[in-house]
N, CA, C and O atoms as a DFTB+ gen file, in Angstrom:
524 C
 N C O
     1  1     -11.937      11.434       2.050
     2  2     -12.925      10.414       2.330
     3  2     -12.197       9.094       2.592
     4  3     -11.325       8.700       1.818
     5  1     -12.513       8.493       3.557
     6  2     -12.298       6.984       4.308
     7  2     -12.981       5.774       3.767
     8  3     -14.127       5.942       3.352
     9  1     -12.663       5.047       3.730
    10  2     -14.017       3.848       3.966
    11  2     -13.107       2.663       4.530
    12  3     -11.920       2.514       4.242
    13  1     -13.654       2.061       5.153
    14  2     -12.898       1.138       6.097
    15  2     -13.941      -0.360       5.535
    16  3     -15.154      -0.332       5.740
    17  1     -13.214      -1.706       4.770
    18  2     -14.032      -2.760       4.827
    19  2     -13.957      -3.865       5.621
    20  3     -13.065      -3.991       6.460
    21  1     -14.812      -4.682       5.437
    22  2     -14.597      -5.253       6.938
    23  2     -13.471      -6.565       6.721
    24  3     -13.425      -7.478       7.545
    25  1     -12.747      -6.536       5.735
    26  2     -11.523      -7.106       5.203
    27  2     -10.373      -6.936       5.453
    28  3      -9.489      -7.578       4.886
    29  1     -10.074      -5.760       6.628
    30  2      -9.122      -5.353       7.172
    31  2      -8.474      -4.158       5.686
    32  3      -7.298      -3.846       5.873
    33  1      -9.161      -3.478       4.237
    34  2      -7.869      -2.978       3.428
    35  2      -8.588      -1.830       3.737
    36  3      -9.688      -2.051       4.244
    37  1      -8.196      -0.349       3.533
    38  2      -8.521       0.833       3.946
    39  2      -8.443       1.399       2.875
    40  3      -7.464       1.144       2.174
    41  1      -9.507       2.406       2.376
    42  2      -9.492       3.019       1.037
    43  2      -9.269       4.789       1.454
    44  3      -9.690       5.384       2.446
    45  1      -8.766       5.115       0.736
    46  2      -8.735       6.790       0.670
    47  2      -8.531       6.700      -0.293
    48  3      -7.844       5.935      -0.970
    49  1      -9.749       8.335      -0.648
    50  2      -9.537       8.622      -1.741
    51  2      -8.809       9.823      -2.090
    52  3      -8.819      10.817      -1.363
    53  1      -7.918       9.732      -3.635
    54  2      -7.088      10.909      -3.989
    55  2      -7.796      11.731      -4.357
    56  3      -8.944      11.630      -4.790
    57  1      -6.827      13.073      -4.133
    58  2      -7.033      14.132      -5.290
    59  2      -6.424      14.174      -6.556
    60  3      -6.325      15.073      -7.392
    61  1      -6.025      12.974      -6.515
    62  2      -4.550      12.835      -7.624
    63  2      -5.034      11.807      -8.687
    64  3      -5.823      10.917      -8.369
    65  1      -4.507      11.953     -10.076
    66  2      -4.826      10.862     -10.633
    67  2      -4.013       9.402     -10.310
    68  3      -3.625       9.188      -9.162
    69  1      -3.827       8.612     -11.176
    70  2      -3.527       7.437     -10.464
    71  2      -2.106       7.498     -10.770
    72  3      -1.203       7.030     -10.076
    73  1      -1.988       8.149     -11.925
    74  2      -0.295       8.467     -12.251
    75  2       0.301       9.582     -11.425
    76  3       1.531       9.578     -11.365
    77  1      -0.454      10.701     -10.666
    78  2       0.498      11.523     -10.183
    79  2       0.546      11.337      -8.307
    80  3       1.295      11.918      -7.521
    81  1      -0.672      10.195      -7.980
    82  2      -0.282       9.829      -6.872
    83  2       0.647       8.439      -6.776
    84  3       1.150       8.196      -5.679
    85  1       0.820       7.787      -7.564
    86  2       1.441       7.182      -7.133
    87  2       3.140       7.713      -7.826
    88  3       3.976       6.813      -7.741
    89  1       3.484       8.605      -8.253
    90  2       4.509       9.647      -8.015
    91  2       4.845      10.211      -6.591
    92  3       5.922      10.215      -5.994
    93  1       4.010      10.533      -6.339
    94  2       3.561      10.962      -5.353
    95  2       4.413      10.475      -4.000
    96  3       5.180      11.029      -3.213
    97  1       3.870       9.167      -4.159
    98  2       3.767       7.932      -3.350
    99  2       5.415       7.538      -3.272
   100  3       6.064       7.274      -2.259
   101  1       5.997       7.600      -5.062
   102  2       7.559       7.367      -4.991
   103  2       7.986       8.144      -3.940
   104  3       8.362       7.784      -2.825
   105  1       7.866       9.500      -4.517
   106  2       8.726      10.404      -4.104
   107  2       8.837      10.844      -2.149
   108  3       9.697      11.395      -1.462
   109  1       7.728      10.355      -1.916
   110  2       7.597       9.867      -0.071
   111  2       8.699       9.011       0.127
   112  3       9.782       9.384       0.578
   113  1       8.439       7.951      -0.187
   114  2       9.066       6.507       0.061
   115  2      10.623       7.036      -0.407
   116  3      11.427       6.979       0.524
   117  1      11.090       7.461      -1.491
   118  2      12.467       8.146      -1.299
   119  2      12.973       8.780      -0.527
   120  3      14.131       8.597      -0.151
   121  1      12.112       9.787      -0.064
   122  2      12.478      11.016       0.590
   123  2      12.738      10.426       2.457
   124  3      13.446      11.085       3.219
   125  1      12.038       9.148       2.896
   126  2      12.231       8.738       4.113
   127  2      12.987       7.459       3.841
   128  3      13.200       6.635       4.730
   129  1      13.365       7.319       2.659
   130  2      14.487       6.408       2.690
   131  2      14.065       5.032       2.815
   132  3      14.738       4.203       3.428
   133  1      12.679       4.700       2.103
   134  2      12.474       3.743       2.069
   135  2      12.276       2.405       1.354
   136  3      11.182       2.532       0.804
   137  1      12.615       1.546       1.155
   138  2      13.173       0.771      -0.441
   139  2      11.414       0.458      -0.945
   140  3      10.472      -0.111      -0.394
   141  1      11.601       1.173      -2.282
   142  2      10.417       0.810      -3.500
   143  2      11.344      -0.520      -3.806
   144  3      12.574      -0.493      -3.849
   145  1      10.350      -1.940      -4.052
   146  2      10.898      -3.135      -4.547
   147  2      10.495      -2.927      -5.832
   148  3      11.208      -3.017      -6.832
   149  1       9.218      -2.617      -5.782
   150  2       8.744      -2.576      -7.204
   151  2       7.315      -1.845      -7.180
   152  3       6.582      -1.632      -6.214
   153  1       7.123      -1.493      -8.675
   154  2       5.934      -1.392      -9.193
   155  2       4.675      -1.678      -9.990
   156  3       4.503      -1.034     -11.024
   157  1       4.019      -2.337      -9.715
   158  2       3.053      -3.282     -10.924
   159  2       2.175      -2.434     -11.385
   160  3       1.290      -1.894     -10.721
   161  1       2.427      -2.272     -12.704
   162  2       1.653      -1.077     -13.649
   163  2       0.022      -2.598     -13.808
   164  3       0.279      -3.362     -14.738
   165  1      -0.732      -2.800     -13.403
   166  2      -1.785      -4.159     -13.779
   167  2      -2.071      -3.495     -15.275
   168  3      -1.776      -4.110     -16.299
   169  1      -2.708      -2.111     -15.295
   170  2      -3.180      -1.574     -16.126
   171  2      -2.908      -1.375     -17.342
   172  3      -3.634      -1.395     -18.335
   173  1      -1.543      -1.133     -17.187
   174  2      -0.640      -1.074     -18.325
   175  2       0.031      -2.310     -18.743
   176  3       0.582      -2.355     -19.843
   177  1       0.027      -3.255     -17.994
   178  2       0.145      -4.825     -18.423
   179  2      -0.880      -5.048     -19.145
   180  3      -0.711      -5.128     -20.361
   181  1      -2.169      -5.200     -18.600
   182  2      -3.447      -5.658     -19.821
   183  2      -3.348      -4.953     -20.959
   184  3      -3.572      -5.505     -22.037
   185  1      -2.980      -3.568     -20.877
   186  2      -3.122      -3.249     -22.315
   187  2      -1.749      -4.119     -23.277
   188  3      -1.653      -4.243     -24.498
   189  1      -0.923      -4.559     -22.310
   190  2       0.543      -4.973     -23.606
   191  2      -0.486      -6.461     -24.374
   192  3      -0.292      -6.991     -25.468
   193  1      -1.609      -6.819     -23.284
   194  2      -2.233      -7.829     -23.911
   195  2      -3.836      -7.722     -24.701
   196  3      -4.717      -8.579     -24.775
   197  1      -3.798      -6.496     -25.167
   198  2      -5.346      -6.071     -25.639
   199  2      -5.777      -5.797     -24.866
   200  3      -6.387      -4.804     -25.264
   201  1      -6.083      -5.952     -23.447
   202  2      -7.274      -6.148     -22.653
   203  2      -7.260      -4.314     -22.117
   204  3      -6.299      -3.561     -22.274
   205  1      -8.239      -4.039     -21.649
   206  2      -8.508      -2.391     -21.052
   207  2      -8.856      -2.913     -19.681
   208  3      -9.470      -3.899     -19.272
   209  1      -8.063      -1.603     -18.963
   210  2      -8.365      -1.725     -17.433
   211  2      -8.188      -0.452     -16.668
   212  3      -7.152       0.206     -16.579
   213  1      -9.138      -0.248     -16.229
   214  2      -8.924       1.170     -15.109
   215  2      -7.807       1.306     -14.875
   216  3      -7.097       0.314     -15.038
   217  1      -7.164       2.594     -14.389
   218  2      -5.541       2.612     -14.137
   219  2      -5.369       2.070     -13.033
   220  3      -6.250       2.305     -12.206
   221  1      -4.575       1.450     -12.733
   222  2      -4.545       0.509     -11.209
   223  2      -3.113       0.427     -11.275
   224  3      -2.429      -0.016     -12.198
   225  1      -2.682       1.002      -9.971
   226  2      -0.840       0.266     -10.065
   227  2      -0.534       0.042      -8.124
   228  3      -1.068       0.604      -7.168
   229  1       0.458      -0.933      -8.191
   230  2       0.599      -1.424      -6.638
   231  2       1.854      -1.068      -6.756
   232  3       2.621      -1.190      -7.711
   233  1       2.044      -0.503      -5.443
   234  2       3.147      -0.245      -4.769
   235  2       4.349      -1.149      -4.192
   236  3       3.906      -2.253      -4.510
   237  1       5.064      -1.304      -3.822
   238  2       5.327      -2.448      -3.053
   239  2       6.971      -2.267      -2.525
   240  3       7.991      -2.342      -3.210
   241  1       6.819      -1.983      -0.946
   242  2       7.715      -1.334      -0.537
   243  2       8.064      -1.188       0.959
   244  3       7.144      -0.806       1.682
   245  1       9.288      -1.441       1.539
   246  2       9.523      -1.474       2.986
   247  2      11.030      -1.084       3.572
   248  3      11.747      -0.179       3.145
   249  1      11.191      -1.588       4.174
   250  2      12.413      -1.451       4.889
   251  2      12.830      -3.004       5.981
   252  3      12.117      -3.503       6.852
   253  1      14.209      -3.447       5.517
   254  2      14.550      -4.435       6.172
   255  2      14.313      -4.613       7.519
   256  3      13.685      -5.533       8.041
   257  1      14.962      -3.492       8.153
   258  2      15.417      -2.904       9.319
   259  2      13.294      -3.024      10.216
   260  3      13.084      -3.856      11.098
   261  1      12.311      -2.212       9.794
   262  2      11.274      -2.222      10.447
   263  2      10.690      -3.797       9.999
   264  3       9.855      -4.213      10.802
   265  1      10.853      -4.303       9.382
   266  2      10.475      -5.721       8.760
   267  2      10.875      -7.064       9.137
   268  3       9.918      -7.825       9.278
   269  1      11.924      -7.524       9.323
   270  2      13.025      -8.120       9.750
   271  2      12.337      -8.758      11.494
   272  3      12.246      -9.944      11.811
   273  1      11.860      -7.277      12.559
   274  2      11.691      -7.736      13.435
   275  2      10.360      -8.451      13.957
   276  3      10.235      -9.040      15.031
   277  1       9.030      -8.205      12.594
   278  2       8.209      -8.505      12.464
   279  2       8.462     -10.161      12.264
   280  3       8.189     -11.111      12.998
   281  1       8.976     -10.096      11.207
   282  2       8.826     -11.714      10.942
   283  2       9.790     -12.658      11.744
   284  3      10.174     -13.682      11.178
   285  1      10.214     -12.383      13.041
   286  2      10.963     -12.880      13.779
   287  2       9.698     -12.990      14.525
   288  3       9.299     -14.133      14.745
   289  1       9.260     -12.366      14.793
   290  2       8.026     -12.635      15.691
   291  2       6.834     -13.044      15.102
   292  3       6.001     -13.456      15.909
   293  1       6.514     -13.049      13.940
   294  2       5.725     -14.118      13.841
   295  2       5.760     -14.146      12.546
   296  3       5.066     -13.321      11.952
   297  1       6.479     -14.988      11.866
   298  2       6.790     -15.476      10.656
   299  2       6.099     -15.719       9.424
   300  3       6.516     -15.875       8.276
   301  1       4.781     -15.715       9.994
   302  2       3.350     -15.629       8.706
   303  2       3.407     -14.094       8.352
   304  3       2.948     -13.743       7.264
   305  1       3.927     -13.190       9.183
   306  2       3.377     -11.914       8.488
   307  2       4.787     -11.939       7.121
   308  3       4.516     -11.127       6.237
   309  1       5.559     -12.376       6.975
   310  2       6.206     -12.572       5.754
   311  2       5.588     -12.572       4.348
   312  3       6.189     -12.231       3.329
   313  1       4.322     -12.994       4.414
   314  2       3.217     -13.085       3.298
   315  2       2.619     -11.894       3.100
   316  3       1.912     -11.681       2.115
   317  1       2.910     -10.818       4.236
   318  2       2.314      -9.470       3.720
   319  2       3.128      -8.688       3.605
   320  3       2.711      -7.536       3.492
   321  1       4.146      -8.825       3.586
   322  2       5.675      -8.030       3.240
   323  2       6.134      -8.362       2.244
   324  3       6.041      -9.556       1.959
   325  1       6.701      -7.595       1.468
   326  2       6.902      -6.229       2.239
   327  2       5.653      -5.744       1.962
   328  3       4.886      -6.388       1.247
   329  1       5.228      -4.251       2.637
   330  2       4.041      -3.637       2.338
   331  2       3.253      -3.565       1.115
   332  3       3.962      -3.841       0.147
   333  1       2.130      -3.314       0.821
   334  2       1.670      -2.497      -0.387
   335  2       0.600      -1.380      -0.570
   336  3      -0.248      -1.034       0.252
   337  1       0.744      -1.058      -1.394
   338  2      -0.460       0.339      -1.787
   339  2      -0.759       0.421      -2.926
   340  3       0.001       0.439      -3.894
   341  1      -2.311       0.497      -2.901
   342  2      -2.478      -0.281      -4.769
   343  2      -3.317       1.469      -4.676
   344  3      -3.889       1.971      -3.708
   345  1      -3.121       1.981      -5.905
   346  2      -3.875       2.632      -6.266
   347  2      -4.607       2.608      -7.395
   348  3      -4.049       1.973      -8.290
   349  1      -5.595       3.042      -7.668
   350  2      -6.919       3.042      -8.322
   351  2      -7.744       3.307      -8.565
   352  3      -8.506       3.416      -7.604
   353  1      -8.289       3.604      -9.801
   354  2      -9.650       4.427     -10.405
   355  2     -10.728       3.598     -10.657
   356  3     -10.735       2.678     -11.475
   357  1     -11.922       4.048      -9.718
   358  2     -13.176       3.585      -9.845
   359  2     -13.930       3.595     -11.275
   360  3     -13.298       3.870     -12.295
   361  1     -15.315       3.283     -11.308
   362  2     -16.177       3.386     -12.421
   363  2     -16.423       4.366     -12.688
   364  3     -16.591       4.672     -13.868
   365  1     -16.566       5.424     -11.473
   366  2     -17.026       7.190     -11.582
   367  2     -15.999       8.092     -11.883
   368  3     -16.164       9.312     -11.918
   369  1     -14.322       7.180     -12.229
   370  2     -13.520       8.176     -12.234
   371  2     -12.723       8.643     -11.026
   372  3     -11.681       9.291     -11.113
   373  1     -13.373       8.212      -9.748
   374  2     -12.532       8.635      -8.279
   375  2     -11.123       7.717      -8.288
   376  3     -10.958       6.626      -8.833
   377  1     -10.550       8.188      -7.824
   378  2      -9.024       7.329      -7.503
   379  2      -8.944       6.989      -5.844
   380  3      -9.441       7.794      -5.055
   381  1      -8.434       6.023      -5.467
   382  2      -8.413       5.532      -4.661
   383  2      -7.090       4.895      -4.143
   384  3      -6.481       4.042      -4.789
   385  1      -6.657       5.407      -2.831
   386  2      -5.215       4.601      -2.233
   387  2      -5.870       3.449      -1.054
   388  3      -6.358       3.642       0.060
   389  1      -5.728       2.684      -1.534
   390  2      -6.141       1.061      -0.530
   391  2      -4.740       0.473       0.167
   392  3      -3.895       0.156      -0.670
   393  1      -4.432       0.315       1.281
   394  2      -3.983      -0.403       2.272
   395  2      -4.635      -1.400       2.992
   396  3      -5.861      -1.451       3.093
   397  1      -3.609      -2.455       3.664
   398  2      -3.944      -3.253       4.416
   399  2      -4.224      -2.429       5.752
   400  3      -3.907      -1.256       5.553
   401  1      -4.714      -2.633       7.062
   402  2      -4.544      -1.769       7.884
   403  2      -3.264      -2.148       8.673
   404  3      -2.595      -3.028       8.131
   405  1      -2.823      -1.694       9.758
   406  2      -1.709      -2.396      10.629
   407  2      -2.434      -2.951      11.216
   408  3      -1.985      -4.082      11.405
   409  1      -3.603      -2.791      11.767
   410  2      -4.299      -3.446      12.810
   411  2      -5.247      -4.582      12.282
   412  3      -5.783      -5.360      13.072
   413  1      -5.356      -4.624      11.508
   414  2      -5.862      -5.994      10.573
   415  2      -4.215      -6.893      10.565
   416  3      -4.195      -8.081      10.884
   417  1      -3.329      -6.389      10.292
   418  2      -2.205      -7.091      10.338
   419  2      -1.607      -7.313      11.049
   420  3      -0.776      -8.182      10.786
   421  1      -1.597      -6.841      12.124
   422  2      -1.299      -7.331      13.486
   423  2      -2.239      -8.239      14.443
   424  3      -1.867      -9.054      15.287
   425  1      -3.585      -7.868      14.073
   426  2      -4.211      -9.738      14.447
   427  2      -4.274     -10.436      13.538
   428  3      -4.614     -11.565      13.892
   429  1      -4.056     -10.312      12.111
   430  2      -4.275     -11.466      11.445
   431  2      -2.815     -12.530      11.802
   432  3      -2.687     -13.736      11.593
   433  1      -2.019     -11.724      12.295
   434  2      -0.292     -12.714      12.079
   435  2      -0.309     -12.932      13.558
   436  3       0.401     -13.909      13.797
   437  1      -0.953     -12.305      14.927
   438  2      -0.741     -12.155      16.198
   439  2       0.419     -11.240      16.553
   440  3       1.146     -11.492      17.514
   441  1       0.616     -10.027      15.664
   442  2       1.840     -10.093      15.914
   443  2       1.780      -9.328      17.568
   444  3       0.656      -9.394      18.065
   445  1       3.055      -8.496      18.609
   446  2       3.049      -7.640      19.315
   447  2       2.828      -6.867      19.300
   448  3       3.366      -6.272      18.366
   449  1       1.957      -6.047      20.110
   450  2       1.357      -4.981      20.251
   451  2       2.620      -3.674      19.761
   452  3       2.549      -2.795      18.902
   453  1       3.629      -4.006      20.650
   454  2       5.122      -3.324      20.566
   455  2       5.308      -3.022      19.483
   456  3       5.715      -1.892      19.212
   457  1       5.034      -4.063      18.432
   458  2       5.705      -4.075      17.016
   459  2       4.944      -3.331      15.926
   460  3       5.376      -3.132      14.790
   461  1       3.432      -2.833      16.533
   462  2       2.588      -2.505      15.848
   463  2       3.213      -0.649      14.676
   464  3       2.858      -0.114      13.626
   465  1       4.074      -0.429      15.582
   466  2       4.655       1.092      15.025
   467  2       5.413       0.726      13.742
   468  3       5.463       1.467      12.760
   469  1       5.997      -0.473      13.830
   470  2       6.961      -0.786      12.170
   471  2       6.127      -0.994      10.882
   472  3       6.629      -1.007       9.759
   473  1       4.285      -1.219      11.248
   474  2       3.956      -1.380       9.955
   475  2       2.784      -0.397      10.034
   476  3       1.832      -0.548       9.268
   477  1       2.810       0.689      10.999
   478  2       1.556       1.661      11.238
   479  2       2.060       2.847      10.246
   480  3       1.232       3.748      10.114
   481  1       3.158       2.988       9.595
   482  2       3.782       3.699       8.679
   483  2       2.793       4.042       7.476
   484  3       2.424       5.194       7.246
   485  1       2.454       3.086       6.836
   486  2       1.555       2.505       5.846
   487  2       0.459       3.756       5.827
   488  3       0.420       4.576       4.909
   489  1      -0.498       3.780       7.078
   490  2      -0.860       4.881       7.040
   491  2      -1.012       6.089       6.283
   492  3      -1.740       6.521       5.389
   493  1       0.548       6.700       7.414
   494  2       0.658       8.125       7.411
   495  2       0.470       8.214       5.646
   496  3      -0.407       8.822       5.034
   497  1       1.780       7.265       5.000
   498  2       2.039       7.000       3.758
   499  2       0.994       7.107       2.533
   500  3       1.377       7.698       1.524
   501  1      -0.341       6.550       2.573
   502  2      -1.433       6.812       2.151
   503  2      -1.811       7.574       2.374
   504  3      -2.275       7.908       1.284
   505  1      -2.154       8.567       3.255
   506  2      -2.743       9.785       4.125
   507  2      -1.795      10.526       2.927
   508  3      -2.382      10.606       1.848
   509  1      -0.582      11.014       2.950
   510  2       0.387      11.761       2.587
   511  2      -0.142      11.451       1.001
   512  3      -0.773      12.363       0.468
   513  1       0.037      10.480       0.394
   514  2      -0.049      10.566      -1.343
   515  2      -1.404      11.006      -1.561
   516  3      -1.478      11.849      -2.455
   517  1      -2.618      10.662      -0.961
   518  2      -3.765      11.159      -1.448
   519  2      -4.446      12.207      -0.870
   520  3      -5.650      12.418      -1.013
   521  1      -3.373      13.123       0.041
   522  2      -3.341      14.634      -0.395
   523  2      -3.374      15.265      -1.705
   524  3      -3.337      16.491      -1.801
C-alpha cells in the first residue's frame, strides 16, 4: 500500500516491524555500498527520558559521489541531504517507510531534470525494505 501526501513525503507500508525493516533497510544500504551517517532511534530516545513513543527510527544516508553533483547545482538541496527514511508505527499497529519523493525534491530545489536519477534511488530503497 502507497499513499502519496500532498507534501511531497511518500508512505509505504511494511510487512516488517519497525526493528526488522529498518535492518532491513541497513543491510540494502551496505550491500550497494552506500554510507549509513546515522540512525535516530526518536523512540528509544523518549524512553531514556520517561516519555513513550511508537517505534519510529530515521534513516539517514547517501553517497558523496551521487550528492556532491546535486548541490553544485543547486545548493539549497543541501538541506535535504543527505537522504532520509523514517520508519514507523501507526496507532493501528501498521508500520510505515516515509520518504521525501525525488520529484518533490527536484522542484522544491529546481534541481535538473538530468540529475533527477542521483536521488530517485530513495525509492527503489523503500520499495526494497518494506517488502
Amino acid at each position: 500500500m502507497e499513499a502519496k501526501t500532498g507534501n511531497g513525503i511518500v508512505d509505504l507500508q511494511s510487512r516488517h516491524s519497525v526493528d526488522e525493516t529498518a535492518e532491513k533497510l541497513k543491510g540494502i544500504l551496505e550491500a550497494k555500498g552506500v554510507t549509513l551517517f546515522a540512525l535516530v532511534d526518536h523512540s528509544g530516545e523518549a524512553e531514556k527520558v520517561g516519555m513513550t513513543m511508537r517505534p519510529t527510527k530515521l534513516l539517514i544516508f547517501g553517497s558523496p559521489k551521487a550528492g556532491t553533483p546535486l548541490m553544485l547545482a543547486a545548493p539549497s538541496i543541501a538541506i535535504d541531504l543527505p537522504l532520509k527514511i523514517l520508519v514507523w508505527e501507526d496507532a493501528q499497529g501498521k508500520v510505515w517507510v516515509s520518504y521525501n519523493s525525488a520529484e518533490y525534491l527536484k522542484n522544491r530545489h529546481g534541481l535538473p531534470g538530468e540529475l533527477l536519477r542521483n536521488i530517485a534511488a530513495v525509492e527503489t530503497l523503500a520499495t526494497k525494505a518494506a517488502e
